[in-house]
TIBA-587970 format. One line per 2 residues: number of its first residue (from 0); their letters; for each residue x, z, y of C-alpha. Coordinates in nm, 2 decimals, always signed. Each point is the difference from the previous one (the first is absolute). Layout:
% TIBA-587970
NUM = A = X,Z,Y | ...
% end
This chain:
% TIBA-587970
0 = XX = +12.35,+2.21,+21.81 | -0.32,-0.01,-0.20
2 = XX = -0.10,-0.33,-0.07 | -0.31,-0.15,-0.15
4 = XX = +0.05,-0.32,-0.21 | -0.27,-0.28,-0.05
6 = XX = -0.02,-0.28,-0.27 | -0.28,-0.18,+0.14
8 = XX = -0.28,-0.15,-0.29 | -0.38,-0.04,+0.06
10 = XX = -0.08,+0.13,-0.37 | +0.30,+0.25,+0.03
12 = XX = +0.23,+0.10,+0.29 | +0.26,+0.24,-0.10
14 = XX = +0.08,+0.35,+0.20 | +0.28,+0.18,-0.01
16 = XX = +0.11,+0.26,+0.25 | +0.42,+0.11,+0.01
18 = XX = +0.15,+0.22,+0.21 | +0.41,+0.02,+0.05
20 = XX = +0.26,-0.16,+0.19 | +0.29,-0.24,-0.14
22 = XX = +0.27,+0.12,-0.17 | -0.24,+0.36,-0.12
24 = XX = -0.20,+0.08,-0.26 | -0.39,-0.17,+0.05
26 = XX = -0.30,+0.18,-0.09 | -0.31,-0.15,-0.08
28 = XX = -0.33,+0.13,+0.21 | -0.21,-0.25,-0.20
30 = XX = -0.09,-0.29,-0.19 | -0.35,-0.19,-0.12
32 = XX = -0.17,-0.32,+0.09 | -0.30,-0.10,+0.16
34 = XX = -0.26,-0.22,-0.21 | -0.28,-0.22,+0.09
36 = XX = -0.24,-0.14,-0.24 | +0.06,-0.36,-0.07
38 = XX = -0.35,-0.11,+0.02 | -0.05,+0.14,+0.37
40 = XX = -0.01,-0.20,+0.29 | +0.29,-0.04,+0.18
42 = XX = -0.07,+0.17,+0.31 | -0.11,+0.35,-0.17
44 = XX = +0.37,-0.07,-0.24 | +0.18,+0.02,+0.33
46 = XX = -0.20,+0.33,+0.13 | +0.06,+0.16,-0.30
48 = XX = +0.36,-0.10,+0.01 | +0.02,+0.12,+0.37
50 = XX = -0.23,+0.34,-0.09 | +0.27,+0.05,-0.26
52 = XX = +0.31,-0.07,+0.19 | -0.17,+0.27,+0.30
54 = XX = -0.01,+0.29,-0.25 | +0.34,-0.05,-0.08
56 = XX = +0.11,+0.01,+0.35 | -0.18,+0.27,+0.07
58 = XX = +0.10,+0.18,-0.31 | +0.38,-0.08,+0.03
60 = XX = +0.05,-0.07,+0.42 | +0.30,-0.23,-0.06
62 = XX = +0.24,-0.06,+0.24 | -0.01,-0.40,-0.08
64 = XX = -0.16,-0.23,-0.26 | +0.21,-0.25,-0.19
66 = XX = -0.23,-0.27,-0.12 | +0.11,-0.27,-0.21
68 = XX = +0.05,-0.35,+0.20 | -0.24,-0.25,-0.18
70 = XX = +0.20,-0.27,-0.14 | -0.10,-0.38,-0.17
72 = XX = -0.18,+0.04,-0.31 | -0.12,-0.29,-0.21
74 = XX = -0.37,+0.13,-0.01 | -0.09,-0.02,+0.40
76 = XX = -0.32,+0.22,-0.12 | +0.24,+0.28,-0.11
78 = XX = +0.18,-0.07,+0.34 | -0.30,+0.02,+0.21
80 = XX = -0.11,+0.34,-0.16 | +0.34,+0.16,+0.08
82 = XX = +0.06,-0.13,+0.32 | -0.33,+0.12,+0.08
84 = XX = +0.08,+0.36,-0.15 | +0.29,+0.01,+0.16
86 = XX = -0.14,-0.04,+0.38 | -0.21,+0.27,-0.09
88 = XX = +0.33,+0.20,-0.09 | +0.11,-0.06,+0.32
90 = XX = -0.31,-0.02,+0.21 | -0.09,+0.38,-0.14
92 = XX = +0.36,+0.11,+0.10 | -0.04,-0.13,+0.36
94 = XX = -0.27,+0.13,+0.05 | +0.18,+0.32,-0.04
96 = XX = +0.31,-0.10,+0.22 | +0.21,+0.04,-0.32
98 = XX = +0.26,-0.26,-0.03 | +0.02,-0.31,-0.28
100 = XX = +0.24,-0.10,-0.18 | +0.00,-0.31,-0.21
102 = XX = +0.24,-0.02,-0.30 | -0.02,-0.35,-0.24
104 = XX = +0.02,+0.07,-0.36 | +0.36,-0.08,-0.08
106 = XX = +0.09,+0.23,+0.30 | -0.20,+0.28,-0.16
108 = XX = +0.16,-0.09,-0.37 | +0.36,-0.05,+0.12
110 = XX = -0.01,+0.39,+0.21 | -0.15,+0.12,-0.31
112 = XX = +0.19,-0.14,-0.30 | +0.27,-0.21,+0.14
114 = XX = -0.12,-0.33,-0.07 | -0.28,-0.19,+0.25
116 = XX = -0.13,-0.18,-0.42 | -0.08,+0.37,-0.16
118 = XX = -0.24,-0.01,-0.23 | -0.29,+0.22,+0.07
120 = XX = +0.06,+0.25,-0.26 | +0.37,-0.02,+0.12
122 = XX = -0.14,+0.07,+0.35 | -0.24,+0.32,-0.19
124 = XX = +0.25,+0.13,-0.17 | +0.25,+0.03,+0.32
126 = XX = -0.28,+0.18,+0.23 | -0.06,+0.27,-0.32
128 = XX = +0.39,+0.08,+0.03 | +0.00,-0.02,+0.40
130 = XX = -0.29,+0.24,+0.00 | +0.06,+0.22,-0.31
132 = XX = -0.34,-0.08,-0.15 | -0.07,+0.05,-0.36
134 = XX = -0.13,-0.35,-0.09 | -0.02,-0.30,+0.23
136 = XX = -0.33,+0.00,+0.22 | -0.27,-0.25,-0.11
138 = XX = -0.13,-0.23,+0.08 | +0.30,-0.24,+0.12
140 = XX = -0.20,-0.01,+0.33 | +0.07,+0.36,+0.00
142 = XX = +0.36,-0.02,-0.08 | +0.06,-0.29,+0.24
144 = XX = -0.13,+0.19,+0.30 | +0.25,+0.34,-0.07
146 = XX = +0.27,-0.32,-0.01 | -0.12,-0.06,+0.35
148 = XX = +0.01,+0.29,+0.11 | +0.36,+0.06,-0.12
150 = XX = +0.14,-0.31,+0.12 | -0.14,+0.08,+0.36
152 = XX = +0.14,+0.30,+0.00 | +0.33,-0.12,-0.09
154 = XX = +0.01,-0.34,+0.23 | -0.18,+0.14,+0.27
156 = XX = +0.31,+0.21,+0.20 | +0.25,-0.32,-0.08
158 = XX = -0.31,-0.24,+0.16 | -0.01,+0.25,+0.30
160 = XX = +0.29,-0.01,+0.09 | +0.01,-0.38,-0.03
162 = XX = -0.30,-0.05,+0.24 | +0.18,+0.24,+0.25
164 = XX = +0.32,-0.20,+0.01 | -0.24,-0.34,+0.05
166 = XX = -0.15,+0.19,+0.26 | +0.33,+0.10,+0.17
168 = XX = +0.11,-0.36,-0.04 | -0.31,-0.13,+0.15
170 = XX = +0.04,+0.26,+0.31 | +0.33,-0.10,+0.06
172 = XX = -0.05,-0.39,-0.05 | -0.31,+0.01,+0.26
174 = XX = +0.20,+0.24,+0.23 | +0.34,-0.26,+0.04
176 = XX = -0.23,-0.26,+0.06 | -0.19,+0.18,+0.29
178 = X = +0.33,+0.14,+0.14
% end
């Protein structure tokens, strides 16, 4: 499963691209970020972020796109700008018919490290020694999106099969009552 990882940001949203399956080796196909001047209107942030994110999809053709679920922050300006990064994420991988996947942060650092509270150097560190890299990628952003990546690629067949037995359930349940 190749799968592309986004931590959304207006100034900068993280990129990482892993391909593997659970329980194997993972190899990384990529990592960066996307920037925008801080000083640019808003609407030309978000086209650079989407411009970016495009290049990466066509560069890397994943398979699915694990963004980052937007949580509560204190600063609703910081909140906006991801939220807003993030439907971009996902808007650019509809567009393509590729699938979304939307991981929260202590998801992301519990698959990765073991603990959902990981610091983010804990949560660096882990994705250098999943991925065999040298030195942790930087920025954070960077780091955080490989996280993504890996903790897609890790959940995803467990969440698959729980959707199919919902869906089973759900068959069955609407077939008794109709019998």
């Amino acid at each position: 499963m190749r799968v592309m990882g986004v931590d959304p940001g207006l100034t900068r949203c993280g990129v990482g691209v892993v391909e593997g399956v659970a329980g194997r080796p993972l190899t990384m196909l990529g990592v960066g970020v996307v920037r925008t001047p801080v000083d640019a209107d808003l609407s030309h942030r978000l086209l650079a972020v989407e411009q970016g994110l495009e290049q990466w999809l066509d560069e890397h053709r994943p398979e699915c796109v694990a963004v980052e679920r937007v949580f509560s922050q204190h600063n609703v300006r910081t909140v906006m700008g991801t939220a807003q990064a993030s439907a971009v994420a996902m808007l650019c991988a509809a567009r393509r018919g590729i699938p979304v996947a939307l991981h929260t942060p202590s998801e992301v650092k519990a698959a990765v490290t073991g603990s959902g509270r990981a610091e983010k150097a804990q949560v660096g560190a882990m994705v250098t020694r999943l991925l065999r890299l040298s030195a942790p990628p930087r920025p954070a952003d960077a780091a955080d999106a490989l996280a993504l990546a890996i903790c897609h690629i890790w959940r995803a067949p467990a969440q698959n099969r729980l959707q199919q037995a919902v869906a089973r359930h759900t068959v069955n349940a609407t077939k008794g009552r109709t019998a």
